[in-house]
Residue, then its C-alpha position, 0 to 999 in steps of 0.5 A: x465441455x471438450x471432445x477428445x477429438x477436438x483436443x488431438x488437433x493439438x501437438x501437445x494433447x495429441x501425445x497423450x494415451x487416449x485415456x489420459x486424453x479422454x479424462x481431461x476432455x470430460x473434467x478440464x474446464x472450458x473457459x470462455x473470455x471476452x475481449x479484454x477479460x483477465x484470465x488471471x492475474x499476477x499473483x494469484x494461483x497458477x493453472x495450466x491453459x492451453x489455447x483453443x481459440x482466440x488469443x492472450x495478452x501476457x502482462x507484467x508489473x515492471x518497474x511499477x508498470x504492467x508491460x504486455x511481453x508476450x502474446x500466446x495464440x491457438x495451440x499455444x500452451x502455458x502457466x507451467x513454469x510457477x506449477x513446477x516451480x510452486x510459486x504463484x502467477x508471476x504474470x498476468x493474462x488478458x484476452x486480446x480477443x474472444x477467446x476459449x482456453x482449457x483450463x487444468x489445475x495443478x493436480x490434473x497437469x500432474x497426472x497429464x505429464x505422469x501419463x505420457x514422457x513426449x507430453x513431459x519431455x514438451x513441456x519440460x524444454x518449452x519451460x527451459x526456453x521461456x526461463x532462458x527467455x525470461x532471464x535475458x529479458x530482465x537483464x535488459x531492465x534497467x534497475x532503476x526507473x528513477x534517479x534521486x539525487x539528494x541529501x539524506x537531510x533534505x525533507x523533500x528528497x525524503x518524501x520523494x523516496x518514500x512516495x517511490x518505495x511505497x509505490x514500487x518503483x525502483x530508483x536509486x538514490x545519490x547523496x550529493x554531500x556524500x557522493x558528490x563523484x557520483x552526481x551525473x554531469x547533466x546535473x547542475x553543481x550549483x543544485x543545493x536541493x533534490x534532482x530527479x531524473x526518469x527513465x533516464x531522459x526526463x528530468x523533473x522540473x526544480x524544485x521536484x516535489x512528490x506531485x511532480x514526480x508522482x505525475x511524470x510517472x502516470x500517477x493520478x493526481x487529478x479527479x477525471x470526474x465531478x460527482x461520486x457516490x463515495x469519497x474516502x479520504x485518507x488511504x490508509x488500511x482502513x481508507x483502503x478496504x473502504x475503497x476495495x469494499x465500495x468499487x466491488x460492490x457497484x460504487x463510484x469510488x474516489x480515494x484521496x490521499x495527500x501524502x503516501x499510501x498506507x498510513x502509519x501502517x505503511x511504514x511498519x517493517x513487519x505486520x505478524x498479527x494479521x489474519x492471513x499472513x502467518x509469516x508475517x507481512x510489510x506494511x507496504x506490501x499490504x498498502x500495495x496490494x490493497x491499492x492495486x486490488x481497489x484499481x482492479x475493481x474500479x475505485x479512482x486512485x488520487x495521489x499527492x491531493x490534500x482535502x482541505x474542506x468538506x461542505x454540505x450540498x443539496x443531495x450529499x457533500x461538496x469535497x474541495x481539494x487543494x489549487x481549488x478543485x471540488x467534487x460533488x459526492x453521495x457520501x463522505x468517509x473520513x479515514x485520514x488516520x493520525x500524526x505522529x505526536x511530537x516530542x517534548x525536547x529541546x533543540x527537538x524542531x531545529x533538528x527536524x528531518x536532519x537525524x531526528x525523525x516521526x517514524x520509522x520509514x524502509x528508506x532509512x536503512x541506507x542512512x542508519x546502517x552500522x550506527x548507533x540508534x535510539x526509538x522513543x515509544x513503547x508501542x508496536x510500531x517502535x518494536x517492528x522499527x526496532x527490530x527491522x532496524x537492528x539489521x543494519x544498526x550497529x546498536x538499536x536503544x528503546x528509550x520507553x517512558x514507563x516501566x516495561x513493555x508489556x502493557x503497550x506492545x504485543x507479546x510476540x514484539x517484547x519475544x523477538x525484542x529479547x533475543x536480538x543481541x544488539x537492542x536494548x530497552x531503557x525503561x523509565x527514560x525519556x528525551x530532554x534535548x537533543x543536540x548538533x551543529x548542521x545534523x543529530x549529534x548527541x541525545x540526553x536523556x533522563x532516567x528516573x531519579x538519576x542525573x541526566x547524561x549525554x550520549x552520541x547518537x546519530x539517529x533518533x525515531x519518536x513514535x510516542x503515539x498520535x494525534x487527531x489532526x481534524x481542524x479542516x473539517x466542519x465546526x459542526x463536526x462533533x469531536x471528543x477533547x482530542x480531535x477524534x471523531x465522534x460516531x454512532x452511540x458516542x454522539x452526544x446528539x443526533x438530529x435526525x428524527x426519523x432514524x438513528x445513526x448508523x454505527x461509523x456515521x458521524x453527527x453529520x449525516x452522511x458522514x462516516x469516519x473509521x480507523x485510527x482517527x474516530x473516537x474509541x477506535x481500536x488501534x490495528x490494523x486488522x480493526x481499521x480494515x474491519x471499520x472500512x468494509x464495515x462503512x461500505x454496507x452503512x453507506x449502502x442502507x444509507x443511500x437506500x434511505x435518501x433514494x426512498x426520501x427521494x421517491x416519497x417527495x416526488x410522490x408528494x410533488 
């Protein structure tokens, strides 16, 4: 607790009315930071600190980086800008040192400022500076970290700025065959394939490959240790809130991701059905914060590696990544999601990546802008493609096989569907070919008893379901006629005598799958999430059975 006396030593509290001044000493908090201790972070609900003792590193995320800024010393005060502004922590603070810090909330730096005009008037031109500090800083940003240089139809450049978009580094993209003025002179004009170029120095070797570009970056691509307690494997929602779940709760964490982060989910222009978002939330904006929420809490985060074996060892599982690499692990989680199921037409695969595409990714805008599109699929994902896409779109076609709908997607989809005016839905209308030379060109599709037509097309997105794709995985596995994972009371046996499985645990004990590719599973977002936290308390009553195991055989011995 703070004495008033303690507090005038300070220009900002010395101006306040003695009253005023012994209200805060007996209710503002008295908080205490070790060295390296966040005081918060970016994003989260602002509070007015003023510096007692020690001092604070002021951190933010720029161009996917967290850069210190600013340093705040004894007396100095802060967190007033997003109090007054009502939005939340755009910084985050972390002690350089032991520190000691008083703590108001937004109700009490109210009533501070109301009480005396010097305190405000101080307050009020110390915010002024920092907004004018803030404003010259980020003009000195570059806008883009990265440079693409690359064809809308090339399958790399295209993974490569999907990996950047969902991990929130700004880059800019040239297409080379469309802009060929803007290709920089360090580039060479024989390239035929993608070019990448950071920071404005680096350029990354041919061919660049999201690994490639992932690793000049900083990500992880490469476990730093040889045993975990868990492995999660796949990070999509439900792989995501397995690893936040797991690291918060004292687990060695590993989080394998072949591909991009978020899944299918990922991709979904605008989730406004999950609990806590009620204007609604991108798919990639919730992978983000999941992501850096499990890295706050310790999980080891590896990008671009691609699982392609798990075995059985002594005391758990051997996981065995790509180039060979393996890692020992207490328990495995399966959360590899699914892929998009492929269209049944012809000229379909000649024409893939070059108009034609599985999904509905955010970078596509700038390729689809002001044309005419068509959506094969009647689900969620095709509406919240729909409906994102009709903004840049001269025309957006929702080409569903069966009669409406409404039995595939929900409500309030086929709601906002209806009102935009530039999409339109054709029920009982399927793809029979597909058409162009070098790119898309034309689509020709059947509706019902009518006779089929061509028409022009210069983007088609198939989002027609998904399929298990569980072949790497161990014979022994047990798997429904579909590839989907079998857990809990839908396995046909358990060989396991002494208890039975755990709700998510596959017939492979120790062994857990969630989300979109376990059997039964429920297809949202908000289940898979539900399923990777879920695993996490199955995994600790299963360790808790293997360590008594354990202990009884030593007994014994």
């Amino acid at each position: 607790m703070f004495q008033a006396e303690e507090l005038k030593e300070f220009a900002l509290m010395s101006c306040l009315p003695e009253a005023q001044l012994q209200r805060i000493a007996q209710r503002a908090a008295d908080v205490r930071l070790y060295k390296d201790e966040w005081l918060i972070r970016e994003g989260e609900q602002p509070s007015f600190f003023v510096m007692i003792e020690g001092a604070v590193d002021v951190l933010k995320d720029i161009s996917g980086r967290q850069q210190v800024v600013k340093r705040y010393g004894r007396g100095a005060f802060f967190g007033e800008v997003p109090l007054i502004l009502g939005t939340t922590a755009f910084v985050s603070c972390r002690a350089k040192e032991p520190s000691r810090l008083l703590r108001l909330d937004k109700l009490q730096f109210k009533e501070m400022i109301d009480s005396s005009p010097e305190c405000s008037g101080l307050i009020l031109k110390t915010m002024t500076d920092r907004l004018n500090y803030i404003q010259d800083h980020m003009m000195e940003i570059p806008a883009s970290r990265v440079l693409v240089v690359g064809s809308q139809y090339d399958t790399d450049c295209r993974d490569i700025r999907s990996f950047l978009s969902v991990n929130r580094i700004p880059y800019e993209w040239v297409d080379r065959a469309r802009e060929p003025e803007r290709v920089p002179v360090c580039m060479s004009r024989e390239l035929t394939g993608p070019a990448v170029i950071i920071d404005r120095q680096f350029c990354v070797g041919q061919p660049p490959t999201v690994r490639k570009v992932a690793e000049a970056l900083g990500f992880r691509t490469e476990p730093k240790s040889d045993g975990y307690d868990v492995v999660v494997v796949g990070a999509g929602p439900a792989g995501l809130a397995a690893a936040v779940y797991g690291s918060s709760e004292g687990l060695k964490v590993l989080l394998i991701e072949r591909a991009t982060v978020g899944g299918q989910a990922g991709t979904s222009s605008r989730i406004e059905n999950y609990l806590g978002f009620p204007a609604g939330i991108t798919g990639d904006d919730l992978s983000e914060r999941a992501l850096k929420q499990a890295s706050q809490f310790g999980t080891e985060i590896v990008l671009t590696r691609e699982v392609e074996n798990v075995e059985p060892i002594e005391g758990g599982w051997c996981v065995e990544l790509d180039e060979g690499r393996r890692v020992s692990t207490r328990a495995v989680i399966l959360a590899t999601g699914v892929d998009w199921r492929r269209l049944e037409a012809e000229n379909i695969d000649r024409l893939m990546g070059r108009g034609v595409l599985y999904g509905a990714g955010r970078t596509e805008t700038s390729t689809i802008n002001g044309k005419d599109i068509f959506i094969v699929g009647g689900g969620n994902s095709a509406g919240q493609a729909a409906m994102f896409f009709s903004e840049y779109a001269k025309s957006v076609t929702v080409l569903v096989r069966g009669a409406a709908l409404k039995l595939t997607m929900s409500q309030y989809l086929i709601e906002q569907i209806r009102m935009r005016r530039n999409i339109r839905v054709e029920p009982f209308t399927t793809v029979v070919s597909v058409g162009g030379e070098s790119s898309l060109e034309t689509i020709c599709t059947k509706t019902g008893d009518e006779p089929a037509r061509t028409r022009q097309a210069e983007a088609l997105f198939v989002m027609i379901g998904a399929d298990a794709s569980t072949g790497w995985l161990p014979e022994e596995l047990k798997r429904d006629d579909l590839g989907y994972v079998c857990t809990g009371r839908d396995l046909p046996a358990w060989k396991e005598r002494d208890r039975k499985p755990f709700p998510l645990e596959t017939n492979l004990a120790g062994m857990f799958c969630v989300g979109d590719v376990r059997h039964s599973s429920i297809k949202r977002v908000s289940s898979a999430v539900g399923e990777g936290s879920m695993a996490i308390a199955f995994i600790h009553q299963y360790l808790a059975l293997a360590e008594k195991a354990v202990e009884a055989e030593a007994v014994v011995a």
